[in-house]
C-alpha positions in Angstrom: -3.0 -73.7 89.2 -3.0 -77.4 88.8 -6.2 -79.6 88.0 -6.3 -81.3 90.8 -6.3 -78.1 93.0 -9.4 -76.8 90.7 -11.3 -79.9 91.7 -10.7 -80.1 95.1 -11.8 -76.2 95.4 -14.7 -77.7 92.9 -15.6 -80.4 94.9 -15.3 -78.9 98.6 -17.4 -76.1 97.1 -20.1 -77.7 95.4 -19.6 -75.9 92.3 -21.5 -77.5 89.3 -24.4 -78.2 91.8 -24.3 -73.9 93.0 -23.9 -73.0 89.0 -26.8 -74.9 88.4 -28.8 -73.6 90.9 -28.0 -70.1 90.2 -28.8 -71.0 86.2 -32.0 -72.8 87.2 -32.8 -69.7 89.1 -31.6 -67.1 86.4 -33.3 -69.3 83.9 -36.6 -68.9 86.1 -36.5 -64.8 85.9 -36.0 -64.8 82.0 -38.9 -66.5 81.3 -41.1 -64.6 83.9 -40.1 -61.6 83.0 -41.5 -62.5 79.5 -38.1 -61.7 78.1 -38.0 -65.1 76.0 -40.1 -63.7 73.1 -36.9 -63.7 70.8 -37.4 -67.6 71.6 -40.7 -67.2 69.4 -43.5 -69.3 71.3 -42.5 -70.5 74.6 -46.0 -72.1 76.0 -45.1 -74.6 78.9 -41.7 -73.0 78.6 -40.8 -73.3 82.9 -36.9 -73.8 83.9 -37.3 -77.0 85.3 -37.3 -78.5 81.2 -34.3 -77.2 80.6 -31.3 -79.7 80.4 -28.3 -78.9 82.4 -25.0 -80.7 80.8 -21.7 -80.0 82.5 -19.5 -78.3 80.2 -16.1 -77.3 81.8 -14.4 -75.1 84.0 -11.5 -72.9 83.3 -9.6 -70.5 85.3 -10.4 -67.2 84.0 -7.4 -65.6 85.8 -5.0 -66.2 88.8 -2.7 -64.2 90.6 0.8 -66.4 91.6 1.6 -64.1 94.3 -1.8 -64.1 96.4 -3.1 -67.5 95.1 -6.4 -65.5 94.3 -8.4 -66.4 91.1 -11.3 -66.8 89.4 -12.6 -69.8 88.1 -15.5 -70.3 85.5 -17.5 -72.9 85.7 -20.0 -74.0 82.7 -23.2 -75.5 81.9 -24.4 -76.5 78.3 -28.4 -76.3 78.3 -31.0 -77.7 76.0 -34.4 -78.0 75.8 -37.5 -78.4 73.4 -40.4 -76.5 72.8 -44.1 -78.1 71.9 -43.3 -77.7 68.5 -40.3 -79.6 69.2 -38.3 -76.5 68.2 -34.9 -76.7 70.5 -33.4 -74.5 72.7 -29.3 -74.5 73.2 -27.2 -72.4 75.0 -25.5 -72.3 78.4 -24.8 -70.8 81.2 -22.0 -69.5 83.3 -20.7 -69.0 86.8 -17.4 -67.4 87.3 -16.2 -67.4 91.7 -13.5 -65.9 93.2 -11.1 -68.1 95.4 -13.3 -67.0 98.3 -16.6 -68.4 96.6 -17.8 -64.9 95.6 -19.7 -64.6 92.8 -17.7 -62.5 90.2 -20.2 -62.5 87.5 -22.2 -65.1 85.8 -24.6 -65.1 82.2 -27.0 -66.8 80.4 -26.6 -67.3 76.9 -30.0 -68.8 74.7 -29.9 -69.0 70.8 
């Protein structure tokens, strides 16, 4: 599949801004569901501080008989803590050539 086909499909799709809010909103369950603690002390820890950067997209796989694929698009993320401790990781969203969401993970160190 050629680049300029990925961005088209990117662009008439709003991609990076439908990753982002599916990352802001994964982000948002991680930290409520108090499952940050690896983290250490995440006071005033709330998704909104976290950083989005675009990354990349890649195509994860395509079919040349269909035209069907999967695309992954990426976010890098970053943040700091009180203690000015960072955060980095990113997070991913992989569609389908119909938009569907495939799969998509969140990745903290």
């Amino acid at each position: 599949m050629e680049d300029n086909k990925i961005k088209s499909f990117t662009e008439k799709n709003d991609l990076w801004e439908r990753t982002k809010s599916s990352g802001l909103s994964c982000l948002k369950n991680y930290i409520d569901e108090g499952t940050a603690k690896e983290l250490g002390d995440t006071t005033g820890l709330t998704a909104d501080k976290f950083i989005f950067i675009k990354k990349n997209q890649q195509l994860i796989s395509f079919n040349q008989k269909d035209q069907s694929f999967i695309l992954r698009t990426t976010f890098a993320l970053e943040t700091s803590l009180a203690d000015n401790k960072k955060i980095l990781g990113y997070y991913s969203l992989d569609v389908d050539n119909k938009t569907n969401i495939i799969d998509d993970w969140l990745v903290l160190k």
